[in-house]
PDB file of N, CA, C, O and CB in Angstrom:
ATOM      1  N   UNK A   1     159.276  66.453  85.810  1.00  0.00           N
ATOM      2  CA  UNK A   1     159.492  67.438  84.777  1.00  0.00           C
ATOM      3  C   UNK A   1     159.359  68.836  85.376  1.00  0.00           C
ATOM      4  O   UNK A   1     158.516  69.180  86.205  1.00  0.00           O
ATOM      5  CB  UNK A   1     158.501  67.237  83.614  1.00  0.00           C
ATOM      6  N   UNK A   2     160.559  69.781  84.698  1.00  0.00           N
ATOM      7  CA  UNK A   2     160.558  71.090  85.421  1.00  0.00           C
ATOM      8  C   UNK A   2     159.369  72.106  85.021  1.00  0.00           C
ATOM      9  O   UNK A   2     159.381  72.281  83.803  1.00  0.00           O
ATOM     10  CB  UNK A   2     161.933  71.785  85.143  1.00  0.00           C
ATOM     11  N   UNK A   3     158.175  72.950  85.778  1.00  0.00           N
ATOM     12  CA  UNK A   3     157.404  73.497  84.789  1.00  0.00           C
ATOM     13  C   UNK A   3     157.888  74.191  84.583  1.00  0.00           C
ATOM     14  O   UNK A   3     159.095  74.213  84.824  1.00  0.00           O
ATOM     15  CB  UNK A   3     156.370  73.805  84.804  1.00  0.00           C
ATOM     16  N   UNK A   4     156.964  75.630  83.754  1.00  0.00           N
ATOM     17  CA  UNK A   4     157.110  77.158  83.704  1.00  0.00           C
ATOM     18  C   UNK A   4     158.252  77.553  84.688  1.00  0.00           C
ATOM     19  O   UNK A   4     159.470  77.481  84.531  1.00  0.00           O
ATOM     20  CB  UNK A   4     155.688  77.929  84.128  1.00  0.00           C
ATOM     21  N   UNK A   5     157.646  77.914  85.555  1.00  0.00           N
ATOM     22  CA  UNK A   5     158.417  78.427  86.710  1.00  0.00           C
ATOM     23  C   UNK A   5     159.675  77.954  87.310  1.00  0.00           C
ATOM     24  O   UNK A   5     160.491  78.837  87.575  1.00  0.00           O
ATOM     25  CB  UNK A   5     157.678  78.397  87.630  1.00  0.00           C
ATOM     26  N   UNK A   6     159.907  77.071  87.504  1.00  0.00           N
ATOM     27  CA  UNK A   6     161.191  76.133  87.348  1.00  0.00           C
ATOM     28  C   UNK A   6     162.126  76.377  86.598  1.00  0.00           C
ATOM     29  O   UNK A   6     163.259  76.232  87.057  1.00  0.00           O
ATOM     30  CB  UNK A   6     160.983  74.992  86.973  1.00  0.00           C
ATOM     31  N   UNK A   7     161.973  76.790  85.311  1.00  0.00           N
ATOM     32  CA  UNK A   7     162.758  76.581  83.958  1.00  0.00           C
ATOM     33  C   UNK A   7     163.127  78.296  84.323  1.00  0.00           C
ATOM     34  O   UNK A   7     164.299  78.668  84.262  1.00  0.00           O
ATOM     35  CB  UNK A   7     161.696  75.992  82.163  1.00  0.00           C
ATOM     36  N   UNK A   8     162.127  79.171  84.661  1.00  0.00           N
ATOM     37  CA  UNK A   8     162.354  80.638  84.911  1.00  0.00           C
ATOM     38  C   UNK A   8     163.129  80.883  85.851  1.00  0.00           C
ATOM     39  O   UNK A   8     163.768  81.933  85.783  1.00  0.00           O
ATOM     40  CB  UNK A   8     161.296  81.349  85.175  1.00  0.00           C
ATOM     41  N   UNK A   9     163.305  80.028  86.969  1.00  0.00           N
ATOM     42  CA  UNK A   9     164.225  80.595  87.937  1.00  0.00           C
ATOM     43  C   UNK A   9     164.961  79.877  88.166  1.00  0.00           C
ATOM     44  O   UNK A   9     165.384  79.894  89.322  1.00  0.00           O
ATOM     45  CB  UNK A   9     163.868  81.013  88.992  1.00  0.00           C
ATOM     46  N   UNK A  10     165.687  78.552  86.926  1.00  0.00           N
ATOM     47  CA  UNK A  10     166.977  78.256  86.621  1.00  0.00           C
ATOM     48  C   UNK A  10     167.708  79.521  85.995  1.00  0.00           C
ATOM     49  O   UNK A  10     168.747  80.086  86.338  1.00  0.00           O
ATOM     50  CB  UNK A  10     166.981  77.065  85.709  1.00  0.00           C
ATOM     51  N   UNK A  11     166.850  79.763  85.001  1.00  0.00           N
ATOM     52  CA  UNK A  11     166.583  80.799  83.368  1.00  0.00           C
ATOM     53  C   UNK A  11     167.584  82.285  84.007  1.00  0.00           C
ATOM     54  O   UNK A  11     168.596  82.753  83.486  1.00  0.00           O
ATOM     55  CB  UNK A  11     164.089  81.438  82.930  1.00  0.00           C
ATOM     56  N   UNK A  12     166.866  82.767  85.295  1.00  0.00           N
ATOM     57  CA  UNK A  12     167.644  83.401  85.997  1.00  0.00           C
ATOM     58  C   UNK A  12     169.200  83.581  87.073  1.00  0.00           C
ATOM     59  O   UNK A  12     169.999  84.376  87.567  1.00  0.00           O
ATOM     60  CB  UNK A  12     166.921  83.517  86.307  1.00  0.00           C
ATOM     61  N   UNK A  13     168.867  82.350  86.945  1.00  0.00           N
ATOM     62  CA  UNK A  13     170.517  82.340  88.526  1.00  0.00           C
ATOM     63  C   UNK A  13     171.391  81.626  87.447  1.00  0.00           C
ATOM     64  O   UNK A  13     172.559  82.008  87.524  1.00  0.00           O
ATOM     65  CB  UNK A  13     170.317  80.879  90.689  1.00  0.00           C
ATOM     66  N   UNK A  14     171.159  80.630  86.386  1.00  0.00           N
ATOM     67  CA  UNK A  14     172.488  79.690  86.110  1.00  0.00           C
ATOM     68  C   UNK A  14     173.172  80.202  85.199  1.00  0.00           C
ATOM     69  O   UNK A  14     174.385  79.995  85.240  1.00  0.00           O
ATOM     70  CB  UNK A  14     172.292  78.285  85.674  1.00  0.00           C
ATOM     71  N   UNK A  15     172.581  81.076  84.032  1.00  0.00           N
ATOM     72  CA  UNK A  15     173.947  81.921  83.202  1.00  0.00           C
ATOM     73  C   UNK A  15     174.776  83.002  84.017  1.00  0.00           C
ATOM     74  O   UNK A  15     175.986  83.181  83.879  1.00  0.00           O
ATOM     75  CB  UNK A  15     173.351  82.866  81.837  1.00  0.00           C
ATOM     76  N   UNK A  16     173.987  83.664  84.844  1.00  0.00           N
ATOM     77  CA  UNK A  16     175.467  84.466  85.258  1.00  0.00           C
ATOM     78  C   UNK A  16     176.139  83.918  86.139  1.00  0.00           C
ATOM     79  O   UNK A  16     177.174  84.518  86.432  1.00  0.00           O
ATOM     80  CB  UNK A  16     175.400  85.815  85.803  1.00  0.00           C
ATOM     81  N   UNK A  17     175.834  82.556  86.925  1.00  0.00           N
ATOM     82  CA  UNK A  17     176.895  81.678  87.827  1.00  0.00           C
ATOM     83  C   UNK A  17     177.628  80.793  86.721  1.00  0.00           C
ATOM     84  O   UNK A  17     178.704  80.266  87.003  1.00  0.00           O
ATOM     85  CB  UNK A  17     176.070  80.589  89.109  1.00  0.00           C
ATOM     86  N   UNK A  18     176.983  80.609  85.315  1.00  0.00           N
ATOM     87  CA  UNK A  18     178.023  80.045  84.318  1.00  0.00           C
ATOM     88  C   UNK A  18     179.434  81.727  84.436  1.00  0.00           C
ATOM     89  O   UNK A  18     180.615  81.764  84.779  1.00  0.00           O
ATOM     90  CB  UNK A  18     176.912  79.706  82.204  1.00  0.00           C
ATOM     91  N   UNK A  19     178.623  82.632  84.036  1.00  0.00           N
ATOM     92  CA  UNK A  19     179.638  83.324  83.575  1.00  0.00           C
ATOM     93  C   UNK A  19     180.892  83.511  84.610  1.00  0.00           C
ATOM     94  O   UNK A  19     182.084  83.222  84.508  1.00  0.00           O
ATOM     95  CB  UNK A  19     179.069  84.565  83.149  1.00  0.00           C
ATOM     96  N   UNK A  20     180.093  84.139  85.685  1.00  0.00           N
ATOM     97  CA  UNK A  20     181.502  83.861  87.260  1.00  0.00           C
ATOM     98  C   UNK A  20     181.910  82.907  86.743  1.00  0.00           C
ATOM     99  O   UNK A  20     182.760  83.245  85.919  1.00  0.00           O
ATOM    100  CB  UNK A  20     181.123  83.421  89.150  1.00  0.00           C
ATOM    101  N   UNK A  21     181.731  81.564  86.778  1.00  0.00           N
ATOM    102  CA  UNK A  21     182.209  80.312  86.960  1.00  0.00           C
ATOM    103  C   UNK A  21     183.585  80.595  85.903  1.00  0.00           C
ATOM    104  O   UNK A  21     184.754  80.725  86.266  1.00  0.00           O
ATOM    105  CB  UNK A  21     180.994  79.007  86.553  1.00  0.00           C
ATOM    106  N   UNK A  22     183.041  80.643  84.475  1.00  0.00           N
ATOM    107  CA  UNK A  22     183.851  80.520  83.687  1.00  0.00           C
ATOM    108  C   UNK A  22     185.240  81.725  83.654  1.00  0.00           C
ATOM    109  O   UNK A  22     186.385  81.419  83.324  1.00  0.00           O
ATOM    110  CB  UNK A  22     183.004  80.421  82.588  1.00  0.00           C
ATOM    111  N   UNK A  23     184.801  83.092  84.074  1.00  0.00           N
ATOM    112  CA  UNK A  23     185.424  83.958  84.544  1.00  0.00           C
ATOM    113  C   UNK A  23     186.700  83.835  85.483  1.00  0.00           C
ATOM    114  O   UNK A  23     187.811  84.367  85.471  1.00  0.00           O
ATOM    115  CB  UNK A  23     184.580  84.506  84.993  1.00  0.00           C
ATOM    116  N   UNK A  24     186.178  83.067  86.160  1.00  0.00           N
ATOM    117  CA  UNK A  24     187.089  82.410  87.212  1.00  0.00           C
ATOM    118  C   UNK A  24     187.970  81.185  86.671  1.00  0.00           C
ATOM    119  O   UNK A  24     189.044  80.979  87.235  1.00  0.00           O
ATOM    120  CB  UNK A  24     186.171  81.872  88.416  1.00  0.00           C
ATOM    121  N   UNK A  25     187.754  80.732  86.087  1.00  0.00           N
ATOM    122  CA  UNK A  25     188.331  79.600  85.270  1.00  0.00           C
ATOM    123  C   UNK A  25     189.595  80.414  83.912  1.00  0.00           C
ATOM    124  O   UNK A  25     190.811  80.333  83.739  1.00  0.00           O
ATOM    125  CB  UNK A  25     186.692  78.662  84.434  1.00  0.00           C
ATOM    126  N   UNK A  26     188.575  81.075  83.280  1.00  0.00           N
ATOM    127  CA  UNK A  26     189.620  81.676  82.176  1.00  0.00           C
ATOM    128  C   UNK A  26     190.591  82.753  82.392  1.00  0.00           C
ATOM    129  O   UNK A  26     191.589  82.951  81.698  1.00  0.00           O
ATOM    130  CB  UNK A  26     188.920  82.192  81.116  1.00  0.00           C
ATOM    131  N   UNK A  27     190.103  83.638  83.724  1.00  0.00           N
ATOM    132  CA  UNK A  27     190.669  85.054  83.893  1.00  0.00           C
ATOM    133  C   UNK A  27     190.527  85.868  82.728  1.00  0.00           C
ATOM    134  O   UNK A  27     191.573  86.429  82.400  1.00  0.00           O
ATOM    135  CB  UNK A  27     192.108  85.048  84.233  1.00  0.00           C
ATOM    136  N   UNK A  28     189.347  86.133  81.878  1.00  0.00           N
ATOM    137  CA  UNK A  28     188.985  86.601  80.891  1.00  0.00           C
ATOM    138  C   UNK A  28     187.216  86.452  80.788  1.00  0.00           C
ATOM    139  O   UNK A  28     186.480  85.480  80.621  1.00  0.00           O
ATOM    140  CB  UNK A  28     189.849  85.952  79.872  1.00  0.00           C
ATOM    141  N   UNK A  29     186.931  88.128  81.005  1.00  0.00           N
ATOM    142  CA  UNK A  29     185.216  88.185  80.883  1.00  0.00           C
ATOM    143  C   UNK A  29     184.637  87.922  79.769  1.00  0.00           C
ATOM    144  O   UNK A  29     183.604  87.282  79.569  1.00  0.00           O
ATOM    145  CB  UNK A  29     184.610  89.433  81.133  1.00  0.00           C
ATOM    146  N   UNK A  30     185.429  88.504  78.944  1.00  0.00           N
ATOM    147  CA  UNK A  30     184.737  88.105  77.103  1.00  0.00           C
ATOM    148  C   UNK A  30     185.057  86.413  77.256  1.00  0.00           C
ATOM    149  O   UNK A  30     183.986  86.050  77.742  1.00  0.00           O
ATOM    150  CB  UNK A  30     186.022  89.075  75.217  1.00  0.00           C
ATOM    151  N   UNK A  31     185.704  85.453  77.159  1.00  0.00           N
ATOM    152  CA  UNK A  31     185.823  84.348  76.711  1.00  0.00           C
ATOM    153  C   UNK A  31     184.652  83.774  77.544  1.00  0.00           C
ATOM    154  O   UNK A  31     183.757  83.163  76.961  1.00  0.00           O
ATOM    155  CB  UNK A  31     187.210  83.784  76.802  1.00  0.00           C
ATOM    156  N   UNK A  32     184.626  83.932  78.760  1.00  0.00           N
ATOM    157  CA  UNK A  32     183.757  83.829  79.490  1.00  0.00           C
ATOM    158  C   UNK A  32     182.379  83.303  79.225  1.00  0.00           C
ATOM    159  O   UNK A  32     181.882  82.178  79.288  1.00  0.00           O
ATOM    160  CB  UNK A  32     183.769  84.776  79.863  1.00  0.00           C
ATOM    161  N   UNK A  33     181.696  85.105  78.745  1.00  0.00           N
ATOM    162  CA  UNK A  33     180.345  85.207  78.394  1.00  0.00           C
ATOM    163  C   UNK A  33     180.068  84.362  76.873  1.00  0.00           C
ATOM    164  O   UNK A  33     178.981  83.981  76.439  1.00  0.00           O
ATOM    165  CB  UNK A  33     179.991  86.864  78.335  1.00  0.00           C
ATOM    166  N   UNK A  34     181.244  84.235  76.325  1.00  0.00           N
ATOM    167  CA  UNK A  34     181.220  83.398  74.717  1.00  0.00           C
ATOM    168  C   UNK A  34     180.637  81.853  74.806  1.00  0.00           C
ATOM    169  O   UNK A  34     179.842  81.336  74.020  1.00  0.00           O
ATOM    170  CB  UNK A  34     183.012  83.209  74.019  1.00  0.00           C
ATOM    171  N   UNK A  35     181.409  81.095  76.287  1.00  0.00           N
ATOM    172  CA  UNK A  35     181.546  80.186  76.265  1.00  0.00           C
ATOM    173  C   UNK A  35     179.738  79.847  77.634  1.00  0.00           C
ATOM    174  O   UNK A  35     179.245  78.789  78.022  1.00  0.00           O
ATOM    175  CB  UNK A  35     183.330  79.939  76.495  1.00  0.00           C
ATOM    176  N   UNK A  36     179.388  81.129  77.879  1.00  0.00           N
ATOM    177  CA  UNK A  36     177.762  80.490  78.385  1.00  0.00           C
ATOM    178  C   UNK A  36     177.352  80.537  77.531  1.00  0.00           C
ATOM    179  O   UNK A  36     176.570  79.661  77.160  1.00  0.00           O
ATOM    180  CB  UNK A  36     176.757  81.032  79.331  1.00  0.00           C
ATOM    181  N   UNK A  37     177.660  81.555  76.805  1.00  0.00           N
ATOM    182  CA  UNK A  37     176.402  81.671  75.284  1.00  0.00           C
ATOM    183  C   UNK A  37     176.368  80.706  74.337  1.00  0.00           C
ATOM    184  O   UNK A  37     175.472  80.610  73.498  1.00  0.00           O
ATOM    185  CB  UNK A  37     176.625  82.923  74.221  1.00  0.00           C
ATOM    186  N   UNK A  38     177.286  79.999  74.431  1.00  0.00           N
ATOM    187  CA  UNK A  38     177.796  79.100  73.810  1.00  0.00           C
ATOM    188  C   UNK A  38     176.770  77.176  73.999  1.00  0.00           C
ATOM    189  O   UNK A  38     176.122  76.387  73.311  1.00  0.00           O
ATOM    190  CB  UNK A  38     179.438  79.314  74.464  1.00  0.00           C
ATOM    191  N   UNK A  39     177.295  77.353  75.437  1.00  0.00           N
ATOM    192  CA  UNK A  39     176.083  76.098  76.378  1.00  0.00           C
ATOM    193  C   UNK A  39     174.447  76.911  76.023  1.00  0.00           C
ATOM    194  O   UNK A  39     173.561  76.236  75.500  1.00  0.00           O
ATOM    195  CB  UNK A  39     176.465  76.093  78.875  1.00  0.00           C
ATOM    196  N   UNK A  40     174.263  78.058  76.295  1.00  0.00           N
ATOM    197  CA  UNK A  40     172.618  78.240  76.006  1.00  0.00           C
ATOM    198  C   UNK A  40     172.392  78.235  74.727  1.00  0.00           C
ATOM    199  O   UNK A  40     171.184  78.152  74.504  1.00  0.00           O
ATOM    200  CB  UNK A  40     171.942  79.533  76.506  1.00  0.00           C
ATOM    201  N   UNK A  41     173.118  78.296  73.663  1.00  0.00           N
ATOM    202  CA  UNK A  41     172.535  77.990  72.471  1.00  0.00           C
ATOM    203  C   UNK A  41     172.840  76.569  72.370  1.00  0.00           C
ATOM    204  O   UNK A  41     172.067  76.169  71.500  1.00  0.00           O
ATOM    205  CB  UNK A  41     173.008  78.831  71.310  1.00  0.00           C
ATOM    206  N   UNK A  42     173.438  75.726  72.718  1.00  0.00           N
ATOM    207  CA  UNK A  42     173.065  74.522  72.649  1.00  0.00           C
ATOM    208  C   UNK A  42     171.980  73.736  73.864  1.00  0.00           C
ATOM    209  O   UNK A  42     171.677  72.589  73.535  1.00  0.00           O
ATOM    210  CB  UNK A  42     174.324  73.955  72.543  1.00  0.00           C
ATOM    211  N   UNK A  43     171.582  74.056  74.748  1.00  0.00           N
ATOM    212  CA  UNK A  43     170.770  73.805  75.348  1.00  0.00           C
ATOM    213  C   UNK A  43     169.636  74.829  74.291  1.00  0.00           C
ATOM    214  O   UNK A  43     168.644  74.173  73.975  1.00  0.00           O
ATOM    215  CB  UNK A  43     171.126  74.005  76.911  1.00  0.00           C
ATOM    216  N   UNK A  44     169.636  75.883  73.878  1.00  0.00           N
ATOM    217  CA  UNK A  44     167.940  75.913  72.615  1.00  0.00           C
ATOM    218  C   UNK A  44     168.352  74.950  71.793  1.00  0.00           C
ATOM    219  O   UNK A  44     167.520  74.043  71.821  1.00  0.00           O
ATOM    220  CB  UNK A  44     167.476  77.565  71.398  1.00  0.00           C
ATOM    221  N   UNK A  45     169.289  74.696  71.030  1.00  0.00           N
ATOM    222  CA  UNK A  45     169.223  73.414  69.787  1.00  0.00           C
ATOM    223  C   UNK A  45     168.309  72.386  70.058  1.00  0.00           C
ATOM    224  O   UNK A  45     167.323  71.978  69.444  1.00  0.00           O
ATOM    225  CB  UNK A  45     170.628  72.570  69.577  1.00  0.00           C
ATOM    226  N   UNK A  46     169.156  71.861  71.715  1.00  0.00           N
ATOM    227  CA  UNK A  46     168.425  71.098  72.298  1.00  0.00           C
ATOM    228  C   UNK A  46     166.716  70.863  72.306  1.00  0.00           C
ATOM    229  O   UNK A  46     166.060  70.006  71.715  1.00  0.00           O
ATOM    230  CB  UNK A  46     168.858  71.371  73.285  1.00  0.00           C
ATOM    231  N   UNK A  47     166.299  71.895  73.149  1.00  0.00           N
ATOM    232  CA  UNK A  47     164.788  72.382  72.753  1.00  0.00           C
ATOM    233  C   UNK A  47     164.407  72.049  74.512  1.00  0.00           C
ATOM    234  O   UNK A  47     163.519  71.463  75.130  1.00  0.00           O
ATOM    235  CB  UNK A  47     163.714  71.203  71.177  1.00  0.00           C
ATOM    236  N   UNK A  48     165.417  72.662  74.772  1.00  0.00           N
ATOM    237  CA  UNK A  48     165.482  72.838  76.645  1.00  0.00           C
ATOM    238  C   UNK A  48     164.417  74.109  76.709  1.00  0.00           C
ATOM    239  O   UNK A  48     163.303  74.013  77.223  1.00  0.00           O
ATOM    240  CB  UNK A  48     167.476  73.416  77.516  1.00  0.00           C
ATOM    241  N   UNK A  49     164.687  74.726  76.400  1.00  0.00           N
ATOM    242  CA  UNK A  49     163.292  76.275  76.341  1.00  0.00           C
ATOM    243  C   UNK A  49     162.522  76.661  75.290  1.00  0.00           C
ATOM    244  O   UNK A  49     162.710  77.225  74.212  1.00  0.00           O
ATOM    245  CB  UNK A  49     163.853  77.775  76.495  1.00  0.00           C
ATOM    246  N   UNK A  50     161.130  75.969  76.205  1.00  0.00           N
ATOM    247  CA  UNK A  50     160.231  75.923  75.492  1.00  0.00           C
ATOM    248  C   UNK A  50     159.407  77.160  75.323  1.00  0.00           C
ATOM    249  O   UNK A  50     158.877  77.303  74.222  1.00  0.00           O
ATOM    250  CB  UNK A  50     159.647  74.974  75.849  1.00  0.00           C
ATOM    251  N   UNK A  51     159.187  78.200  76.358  1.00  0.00           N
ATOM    252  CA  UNK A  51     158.368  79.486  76.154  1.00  0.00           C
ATOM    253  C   UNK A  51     159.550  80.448  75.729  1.00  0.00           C
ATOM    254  O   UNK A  51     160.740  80.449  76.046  1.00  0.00           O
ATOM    255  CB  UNK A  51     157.468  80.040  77.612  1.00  0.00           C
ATOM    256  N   UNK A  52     158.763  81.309  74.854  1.00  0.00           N
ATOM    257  CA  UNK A  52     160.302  82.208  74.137  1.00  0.00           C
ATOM    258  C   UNK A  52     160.700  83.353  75.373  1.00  0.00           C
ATOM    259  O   UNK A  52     161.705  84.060  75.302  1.00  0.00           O
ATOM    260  CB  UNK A  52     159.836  83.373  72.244  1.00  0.00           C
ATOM    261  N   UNK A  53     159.602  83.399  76.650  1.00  0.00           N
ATOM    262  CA  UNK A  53     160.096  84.294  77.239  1.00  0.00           C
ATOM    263  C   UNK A  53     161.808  83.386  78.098  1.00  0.00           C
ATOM    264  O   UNK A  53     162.708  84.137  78.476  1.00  0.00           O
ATOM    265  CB  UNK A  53     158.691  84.952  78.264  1.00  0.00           C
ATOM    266  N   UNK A  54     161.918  82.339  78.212  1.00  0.00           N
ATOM    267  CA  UNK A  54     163.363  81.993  78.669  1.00  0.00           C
ATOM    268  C   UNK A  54     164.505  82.197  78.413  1.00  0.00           C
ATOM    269  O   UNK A  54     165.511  81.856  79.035  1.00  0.00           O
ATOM    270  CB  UNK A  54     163.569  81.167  78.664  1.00  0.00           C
ATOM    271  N   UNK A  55     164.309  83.253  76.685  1.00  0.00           N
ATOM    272  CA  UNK A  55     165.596  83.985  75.997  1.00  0.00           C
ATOM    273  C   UNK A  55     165.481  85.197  76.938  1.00  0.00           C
ATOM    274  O   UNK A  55     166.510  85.632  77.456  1.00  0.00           O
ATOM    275  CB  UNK A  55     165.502  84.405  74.139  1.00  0.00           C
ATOM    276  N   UNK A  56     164.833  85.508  77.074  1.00  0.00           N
ATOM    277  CA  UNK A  56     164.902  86.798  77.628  1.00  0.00           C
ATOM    278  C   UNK A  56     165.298  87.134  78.974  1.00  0.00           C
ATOM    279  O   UNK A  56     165.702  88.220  79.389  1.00  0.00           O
ATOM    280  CB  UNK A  56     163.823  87.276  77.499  1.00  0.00           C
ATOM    281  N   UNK A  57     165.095  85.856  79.713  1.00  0.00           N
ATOM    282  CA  UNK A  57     165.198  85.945  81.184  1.00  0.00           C
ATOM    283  C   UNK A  57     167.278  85.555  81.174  1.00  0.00           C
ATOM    284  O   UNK A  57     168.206  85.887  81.911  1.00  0.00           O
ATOM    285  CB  UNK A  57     163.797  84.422  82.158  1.00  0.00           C
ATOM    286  N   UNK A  58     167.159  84.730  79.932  1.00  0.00           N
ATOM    287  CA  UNK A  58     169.035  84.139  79.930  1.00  0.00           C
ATOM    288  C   UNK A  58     169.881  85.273  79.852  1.00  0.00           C
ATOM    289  O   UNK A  58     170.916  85.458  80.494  1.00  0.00           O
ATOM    290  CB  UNK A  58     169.615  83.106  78.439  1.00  0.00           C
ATOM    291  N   UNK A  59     169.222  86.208  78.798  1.00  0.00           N
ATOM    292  CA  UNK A  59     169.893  86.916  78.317  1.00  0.00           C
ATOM    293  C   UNK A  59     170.099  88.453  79.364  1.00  0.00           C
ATOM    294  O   UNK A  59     171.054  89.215  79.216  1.00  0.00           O
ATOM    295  CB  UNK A  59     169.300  86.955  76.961  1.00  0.00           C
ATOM    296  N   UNK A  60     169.045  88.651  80.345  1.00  0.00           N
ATOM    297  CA  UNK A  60     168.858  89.463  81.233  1.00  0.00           C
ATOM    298  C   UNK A  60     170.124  88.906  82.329  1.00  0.00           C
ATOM    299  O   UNK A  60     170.667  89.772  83.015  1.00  0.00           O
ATOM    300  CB  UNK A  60     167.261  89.452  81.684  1.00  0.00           C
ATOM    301  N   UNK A  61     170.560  87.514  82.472  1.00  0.00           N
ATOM    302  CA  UNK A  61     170.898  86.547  83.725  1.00  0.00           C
ATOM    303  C   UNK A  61     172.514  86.683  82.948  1.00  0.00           C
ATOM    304  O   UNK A  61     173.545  86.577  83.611  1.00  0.00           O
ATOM    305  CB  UNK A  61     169.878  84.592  83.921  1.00  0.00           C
ATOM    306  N   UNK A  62     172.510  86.897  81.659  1.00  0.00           N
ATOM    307  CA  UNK A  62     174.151  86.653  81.003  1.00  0.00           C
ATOM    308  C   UNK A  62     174.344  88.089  81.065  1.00  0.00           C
ATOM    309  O   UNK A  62     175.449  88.554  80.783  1.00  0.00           O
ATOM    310  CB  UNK A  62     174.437  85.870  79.197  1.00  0.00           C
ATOM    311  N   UNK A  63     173.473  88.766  81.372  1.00  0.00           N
ATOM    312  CA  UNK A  63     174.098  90.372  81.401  1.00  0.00           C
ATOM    313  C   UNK A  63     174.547  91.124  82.875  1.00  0.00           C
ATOM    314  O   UNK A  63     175.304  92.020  83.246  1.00  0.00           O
ATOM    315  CB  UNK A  63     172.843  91.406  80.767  1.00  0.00           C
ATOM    316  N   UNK A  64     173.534  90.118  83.485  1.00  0.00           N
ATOM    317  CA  UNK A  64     174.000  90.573  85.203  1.00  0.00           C
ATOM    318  C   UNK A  64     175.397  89.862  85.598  1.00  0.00           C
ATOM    319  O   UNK A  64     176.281  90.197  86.386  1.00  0.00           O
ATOM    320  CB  UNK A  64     172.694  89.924  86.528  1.00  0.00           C
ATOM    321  N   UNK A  65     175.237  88.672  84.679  1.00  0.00           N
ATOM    322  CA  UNK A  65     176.785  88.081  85.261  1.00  0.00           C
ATOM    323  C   UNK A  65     177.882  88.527  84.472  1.00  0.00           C
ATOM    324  O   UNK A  65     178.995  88.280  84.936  1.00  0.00           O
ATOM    325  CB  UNK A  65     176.950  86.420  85.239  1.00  0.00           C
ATOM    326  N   UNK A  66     177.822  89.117  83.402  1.00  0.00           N
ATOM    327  CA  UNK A  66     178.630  89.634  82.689  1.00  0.00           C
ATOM    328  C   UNK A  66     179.341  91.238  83.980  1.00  0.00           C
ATOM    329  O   UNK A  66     180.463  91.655  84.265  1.00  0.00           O
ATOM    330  CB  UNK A  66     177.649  89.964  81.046  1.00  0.00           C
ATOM    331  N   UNK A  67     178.327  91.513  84.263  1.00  0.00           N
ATOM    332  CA  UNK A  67     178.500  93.366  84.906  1.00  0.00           C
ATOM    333  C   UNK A  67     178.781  92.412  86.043  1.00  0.00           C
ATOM    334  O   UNK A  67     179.905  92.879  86.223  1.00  0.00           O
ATOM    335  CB  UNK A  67     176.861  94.944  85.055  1.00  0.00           C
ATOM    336  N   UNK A  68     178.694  91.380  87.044  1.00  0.00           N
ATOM    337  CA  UNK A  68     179.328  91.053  88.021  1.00  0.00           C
ATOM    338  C   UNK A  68     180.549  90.767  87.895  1.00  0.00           C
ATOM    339  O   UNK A  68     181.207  91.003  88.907  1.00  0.00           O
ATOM    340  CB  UNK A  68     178.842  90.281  88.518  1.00  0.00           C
ATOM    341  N   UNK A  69     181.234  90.250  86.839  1.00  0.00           N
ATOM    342  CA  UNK A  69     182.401  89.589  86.341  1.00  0.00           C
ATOM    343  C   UNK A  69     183.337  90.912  86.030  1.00  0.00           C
ATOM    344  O   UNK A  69     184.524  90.754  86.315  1.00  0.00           O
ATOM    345  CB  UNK A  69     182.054  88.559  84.966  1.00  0.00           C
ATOM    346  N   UNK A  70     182.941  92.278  85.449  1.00  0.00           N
ATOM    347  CA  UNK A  70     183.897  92.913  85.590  1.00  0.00           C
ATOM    348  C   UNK A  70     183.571  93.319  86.739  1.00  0.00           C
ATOM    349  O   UNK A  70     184.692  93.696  87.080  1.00  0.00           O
ATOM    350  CB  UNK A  70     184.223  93.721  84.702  1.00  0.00           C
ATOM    351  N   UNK A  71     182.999  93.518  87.516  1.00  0.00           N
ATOM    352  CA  UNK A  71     183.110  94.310  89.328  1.00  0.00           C
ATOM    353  C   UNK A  71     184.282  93.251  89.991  1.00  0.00           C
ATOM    354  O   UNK A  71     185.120  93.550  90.841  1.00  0.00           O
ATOM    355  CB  UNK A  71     181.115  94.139  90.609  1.00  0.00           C
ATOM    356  N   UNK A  72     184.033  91.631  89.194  1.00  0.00           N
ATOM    357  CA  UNK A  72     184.634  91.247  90.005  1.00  0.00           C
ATOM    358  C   UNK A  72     186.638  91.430  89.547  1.00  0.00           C
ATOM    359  O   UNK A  72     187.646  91.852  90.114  1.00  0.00           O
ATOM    360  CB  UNK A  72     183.875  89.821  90.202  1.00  0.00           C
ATOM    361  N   UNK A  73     186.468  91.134  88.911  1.00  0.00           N
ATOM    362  CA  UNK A  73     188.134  91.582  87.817  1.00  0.00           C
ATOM    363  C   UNK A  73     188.437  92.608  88.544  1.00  0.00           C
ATOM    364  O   UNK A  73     188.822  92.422  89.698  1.00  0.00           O
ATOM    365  CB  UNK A  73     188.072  92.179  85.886  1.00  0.00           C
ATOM    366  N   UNK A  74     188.335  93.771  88.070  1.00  0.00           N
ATOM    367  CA  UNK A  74     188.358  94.839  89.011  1.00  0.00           C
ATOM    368  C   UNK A  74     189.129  95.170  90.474  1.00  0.00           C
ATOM    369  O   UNK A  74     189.568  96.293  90.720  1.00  0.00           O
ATOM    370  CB  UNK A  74     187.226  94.864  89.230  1.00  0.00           C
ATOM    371  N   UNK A  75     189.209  94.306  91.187  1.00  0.00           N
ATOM    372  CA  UNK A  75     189.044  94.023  92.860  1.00  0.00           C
ATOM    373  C   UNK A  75     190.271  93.444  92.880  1.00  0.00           C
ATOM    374  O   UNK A  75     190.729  93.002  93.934  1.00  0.00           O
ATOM    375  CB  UNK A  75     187.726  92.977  93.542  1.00  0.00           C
TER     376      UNK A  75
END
């Protein structure tokens, strides 16, 4: 089982490599960020994050990949 810390520094790297990912897939940043936000609210339904600070770290991690995704468009 993943602890605290584990869950925090998924919490950090895997939404904005969802968002690239999906970015790269759709050629569109908005559909993109819709469709992580989309998996992290079903991973909370789930009851995948258990301390409330893991919204905060997603939502910090969907915003860096969001601002990477247009640097990357851009180019």
């Amino acid at each position: 089982m993943i602890d605290v810390f584990g869950k925090m520094m998924l919490a950090l790297f895997v939404p904005a490599l969802l968002v690239l990912l999906f970015t790269r897939i759709t050629y569109n940043r908005y559909v993109a960020l819709l469709l992580a936000i989309a998996l992290i609210a079903a991973s909370v339904y789930a009851g995948y994050t258990s301390p409330p600070i893991i919204f905060v770290v997603d939502a910090f991690s969907l915003t860096v990949g969001f601002w990477l995704a247009s640097r990357m468009q851009k180019k």
